[in-house]
Every structure is written in C-alpha cells, then in structure tokens.
N, C-alpha and C positions, 0 to 999 in steps of 0.2 A: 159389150160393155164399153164405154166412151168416159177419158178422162180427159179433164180440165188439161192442156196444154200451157196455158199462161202461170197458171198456179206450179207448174214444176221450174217453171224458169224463173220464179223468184229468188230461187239459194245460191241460181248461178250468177246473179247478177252480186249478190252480196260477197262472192268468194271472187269476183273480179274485182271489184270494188277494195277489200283486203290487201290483195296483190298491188294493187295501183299502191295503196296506202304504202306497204311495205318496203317498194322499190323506193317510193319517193323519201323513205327516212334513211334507206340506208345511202340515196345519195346527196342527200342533206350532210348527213354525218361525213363521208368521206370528204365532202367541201371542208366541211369545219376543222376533220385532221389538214386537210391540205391549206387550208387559210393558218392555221397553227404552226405546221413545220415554217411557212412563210415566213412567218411573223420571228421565230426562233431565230432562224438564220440571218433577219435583219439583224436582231438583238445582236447577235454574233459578230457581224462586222463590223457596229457600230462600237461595242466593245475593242475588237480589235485596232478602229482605228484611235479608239480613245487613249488604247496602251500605245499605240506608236507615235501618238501625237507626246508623249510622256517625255521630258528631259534624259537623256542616258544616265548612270550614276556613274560619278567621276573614281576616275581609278588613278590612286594617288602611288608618287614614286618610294620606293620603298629600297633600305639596304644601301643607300648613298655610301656610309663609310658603317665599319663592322662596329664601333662601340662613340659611344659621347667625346671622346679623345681622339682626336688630329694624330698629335702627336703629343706634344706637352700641351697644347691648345685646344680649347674645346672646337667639335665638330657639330654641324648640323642637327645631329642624334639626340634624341632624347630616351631616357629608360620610360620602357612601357609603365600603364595605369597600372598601383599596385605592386608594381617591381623594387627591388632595393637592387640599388649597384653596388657591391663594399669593392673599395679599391686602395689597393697597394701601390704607391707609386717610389722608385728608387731610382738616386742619381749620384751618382761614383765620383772619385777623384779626376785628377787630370790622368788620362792614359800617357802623356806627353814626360809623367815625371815618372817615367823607368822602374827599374827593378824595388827600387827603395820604400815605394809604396802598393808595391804588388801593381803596379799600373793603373793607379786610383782606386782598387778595389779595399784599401784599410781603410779609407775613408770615403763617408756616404752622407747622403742628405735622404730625410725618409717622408714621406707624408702619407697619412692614414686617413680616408677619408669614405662616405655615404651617399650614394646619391639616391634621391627616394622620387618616383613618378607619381605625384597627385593626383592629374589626369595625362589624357594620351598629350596633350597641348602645356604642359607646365609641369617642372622637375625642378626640385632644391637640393642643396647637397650642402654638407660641412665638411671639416679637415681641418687635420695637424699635420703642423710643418717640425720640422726638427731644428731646419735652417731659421734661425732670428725668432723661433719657439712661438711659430704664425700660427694663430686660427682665423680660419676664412669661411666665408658664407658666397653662397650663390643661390643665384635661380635664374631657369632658362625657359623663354615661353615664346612657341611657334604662332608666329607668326600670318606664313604663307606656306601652302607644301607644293611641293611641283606637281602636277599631274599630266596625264595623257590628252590628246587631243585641243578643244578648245579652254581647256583651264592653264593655270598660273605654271609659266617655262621655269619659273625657278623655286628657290627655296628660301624661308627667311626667317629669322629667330632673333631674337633679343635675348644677352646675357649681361647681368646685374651680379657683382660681388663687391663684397667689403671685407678686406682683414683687417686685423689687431697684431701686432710685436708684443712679445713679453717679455722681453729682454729686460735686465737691472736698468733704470735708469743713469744716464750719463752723471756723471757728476760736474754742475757748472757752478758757477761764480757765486759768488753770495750776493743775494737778492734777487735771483732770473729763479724760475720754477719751471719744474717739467711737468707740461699738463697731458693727461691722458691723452687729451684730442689728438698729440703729437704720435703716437701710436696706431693711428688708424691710416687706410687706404682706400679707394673707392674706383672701382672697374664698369664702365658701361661698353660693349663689343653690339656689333652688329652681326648675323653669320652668314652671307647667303650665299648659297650652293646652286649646282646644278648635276645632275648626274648624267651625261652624254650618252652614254652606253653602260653597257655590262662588265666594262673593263676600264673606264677612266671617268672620275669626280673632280671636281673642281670648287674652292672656295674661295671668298674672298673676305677679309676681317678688318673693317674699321674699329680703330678703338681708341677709349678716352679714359687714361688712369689721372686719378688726381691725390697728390701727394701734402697731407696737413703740414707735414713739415721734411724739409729740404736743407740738403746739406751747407748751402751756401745761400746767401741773400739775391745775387743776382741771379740764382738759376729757378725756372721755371716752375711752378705747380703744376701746373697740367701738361701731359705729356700725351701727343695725336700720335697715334702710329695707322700705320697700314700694312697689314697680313694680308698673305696669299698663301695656299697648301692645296692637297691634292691629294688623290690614289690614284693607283696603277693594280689591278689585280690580277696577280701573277697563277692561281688556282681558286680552288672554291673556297679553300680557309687560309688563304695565302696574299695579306694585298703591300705592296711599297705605299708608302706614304711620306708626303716631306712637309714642313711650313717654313716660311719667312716672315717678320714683322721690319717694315724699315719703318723709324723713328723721323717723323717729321721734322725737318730742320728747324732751329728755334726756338722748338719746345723739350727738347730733351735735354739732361742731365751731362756734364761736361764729366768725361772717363770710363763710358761706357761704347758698348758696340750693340750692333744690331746681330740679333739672335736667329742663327739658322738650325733647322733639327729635319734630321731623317729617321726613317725609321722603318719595322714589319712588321706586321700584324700577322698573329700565328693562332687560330680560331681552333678551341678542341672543348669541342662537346659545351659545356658552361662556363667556359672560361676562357678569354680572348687577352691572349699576352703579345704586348708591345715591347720589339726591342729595337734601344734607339741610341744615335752617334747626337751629340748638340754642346756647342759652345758655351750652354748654361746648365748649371747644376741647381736652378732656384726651380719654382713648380707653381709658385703663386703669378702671376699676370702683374704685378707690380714690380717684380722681382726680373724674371726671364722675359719680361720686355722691356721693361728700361732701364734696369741694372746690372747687367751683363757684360762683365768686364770680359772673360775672355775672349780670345781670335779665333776663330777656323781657320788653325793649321795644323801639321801632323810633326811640323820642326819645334823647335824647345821653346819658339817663340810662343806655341798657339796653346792652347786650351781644349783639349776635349773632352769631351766627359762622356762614357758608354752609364747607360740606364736601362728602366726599366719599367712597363709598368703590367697589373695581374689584376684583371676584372673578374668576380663572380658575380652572377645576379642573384635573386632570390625572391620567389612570389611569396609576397607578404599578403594580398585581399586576394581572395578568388574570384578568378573572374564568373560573372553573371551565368556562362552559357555549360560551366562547370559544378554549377552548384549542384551536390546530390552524388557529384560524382567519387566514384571510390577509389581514380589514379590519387597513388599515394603523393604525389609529385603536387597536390591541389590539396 
C-alpha cells in the first residue's frame, strides 16, 4: 500500500512555521522590557539630576541669646508665632546705701509686661512701669536672619516703641498749659547680631529716642546713642551676658551717665530668669538710656542697683502641624 509523502509534511511545515512565530514574539517582547527599563533608568537620572540642580534650603541660626532681653535691652529674639511672653521685670535700690535700706531691696521699680508673636518675623508687646507710672508699646520686626553657608553672616531687626508718664501734672505759672503731647516718648533701635559659635553672640544697638518735652530749653530732643552687648555661654542653661549704650556727644541730656548692665541667664524648663548688677533702676529705653544718673561704683559715690527679670511663655494658637493633637501642652 503506497501513501502520499507530501501530504504528511504539510503539519510539519505548519508546526515550524508556529515556532518561528513564537520565538519571534517572545523576542520582540523582551526588546520592549529591555527598551522600558532603558527608558526608566533615564527618567531616573534625569530626575536626579533635576533634584541636584535644586537650590539647598537655607539653614537659619538659631538660639543667638536665650530670651528677647539682652539684659535690660532688647536682644535679637523674638517670641515664636503664637507664643505669649508674660514678663516680670524688677529693679532694687542702690546696694551702695547699706544696711538702712536692706541694700536696696525696701525699695523697687517693677514692670509688668506681654509680649505676643504675630508671626515668626513680627512680635508686640505692652508694659507697666511703676517708675514715673510708664506704659509703653513696642514692636520688633526681623529683618535679616544669619544663616549657614552662602546666606546673610548676620542678623537684623528693627525695634519701634512709644511710652506715656502718668504722673500728676506739674504745676506752672498761670497761662503755660500742660499738654499731653508732653507725656509721650518715641524709640527707634536697630539690632544686629551675629552668633560666632556655640559659646559667644555679639550685638550691636543704634538708637534714636526723642523726647516731646525736655527739662531745659537748650538741651537736646533727640538723643543718638550706640549699644554694644554680648553672651558668653557658661553651660546649656547658663549664659553671662552684659550691654553698654554710650550717649552721643551733643545730643544727650546734661546730668546723666551712660548705662552699663551685667547679668545671667538661668534657663529652667519654661522659664528663663535674669539676674543682673546695672547703674540704672528705670526698664523703659527712654529712661535707662538717657536718664541715668547713677555711677558704676561699689564706693558711696556709685549707684548700683541688683535686679531682676522672670520670663514665662505660653502657647496661645496652636501650631498647624499639632492640630488634632492630644499633648495637653497644645
């Protein structure tokens, strides 16, 4: 019996022809993965180099001095967004007048005062004085802040205040009148800092009081001074600090001196207390910079006056990235 040869090799040709087929997709496909990772891995670098092509974020100096106060002078500092500073501030007799007055401590000068953070960049505050029964106003608004690397080496702030005296008016002559306006004071200070290290700050204070009215016709209304102060940090809640302001020749006030103050900052937990030696017992910037009669001496001639001052803060707005949260502290 004789069968067709040709007609069997029809299926083999068709089951070659499948396999051709098959091989050819599956090396299609693995082109297609391997053109894809390609393409991935561009994406990748391209990406990467777009993040290094990116500006760094600047990393700003932080911790210059422990609280908004120098010493009796305001510092670089501002209280955080949301914070309230309430602050105690006290200033004693002369230590110089002996047993008789407990060594200034029967007598004191007190001011009660708020300072409230609007934003991280602008803080206001109020206060009572005891001394010449002062209220005052301020507001301090940064400027420049130091940062790392190629950003700004230093620090810089602008401070703005106006007090009021409430004192009885004078009694004068018949026909002269005492006008309010005569009550008012007006402080414009410069701040600017720098913080060297972890251990020593540096400032420097231009400033410009102007005085409605003055105790004498020929002496000045405005009065220029220039402040210097510092720290020195002795541990982690432990730093020295001192200021000076020298009174511009020609523009100051005849029978005053120029005000020197030292002091420590003693940092515990929420509350950062300042104790300080200073030849002025006033706390207003019209006052303890250009009315400052007494001396820095420790003989019968000088004046010195031991003080004090007791900051606590207090979060008032909660911050943004706290919301929801259940520390009772927010």
């Amino acid at each position: 019996m004789k069968f067709n040869t040709h007609i069997m090799r029809v299926p083999y040709v068709f089951l070659l022809a499948g396999l051709i087929a098959v091989s050819c997709g599956n090396l299609y496909a693995q082109n297609d993965k391997l053109k894809q990772k390609q393409n991935d891995e561009e994406d990748a670098n391209l990406m990467e180099l777009l993040e290094n092509d990116e500006p760094p974020k600047k990393m700003y100096t932080t911790a210059t001095f422990k609280t908004t106060r120098l010493v009796t002078g305001h510092s670089i500092e501002n209280t955080g967004k949301g914070v309230l500073d309430f602050r105690v501030n006290h200033r004693f007799g002369a230590l110089n007048a002996g047993v008789s007055t407990f060594f200034g401590l029967d007598d004191a000068n007190t001011r009660i005062g708020f300072d409230y953070g609007i934003t991280d960049w602008l803080m206001v505050g109020f206060g009572r004085n005891s001394f010449m029964k002062e209220y005052d106003g301020l507001f301090k608004v940064k400027l420049l802040r130091q940062s790392e690397g190629k950003g700004s080496p230093l620090s810089l702030s602008y401070m703005g205040a106006m007090s009021v005296q409430s004192m009885p008016a004078p009694i004068l002559p018949p026909g002269q009148e005492y006008h309010f306006s005569n009550r008012l004071y007006y402080v414009n200070q410069l701040l600017l800092a720098r913080k060297f290290n972890k251990w020593l700050s540096l400032q420097f204070m231009p400033t410009h009081i102007h005085y409605n009215l003055v105790p004498t016709t020929p002496e000045p209304n405005d009065l220029v001074a220039l402040g210097i102060g510092g720290r020195i940090k002795i541990s982690n809640r432990v730093t020295l600090n001192g200021e000076y302001y020298y009174r511009v020749p020609g523009t100051e006030q005849l029978g005053y001196r120029n005000v020197l103050s030292v002091g420590v900052d003693i940092e515990t937990g929420g509350h950062v207390f300042q104790l300080m030696l200073s030849n002025s017992r006033a706390m207003t910037e019209r006052n303890y910079i250009g009315q400052t009669p007494g001396q820095w001496s420790f003989n019968k001639t000088g004046t010195i006056h031991l003080g004090f001052n007791i900051s606590r803060v207090f979060t008032i707005v909660r911050p943004k990235e706290f919301k929801g949260s259940r520390n009772s502290i927010y």
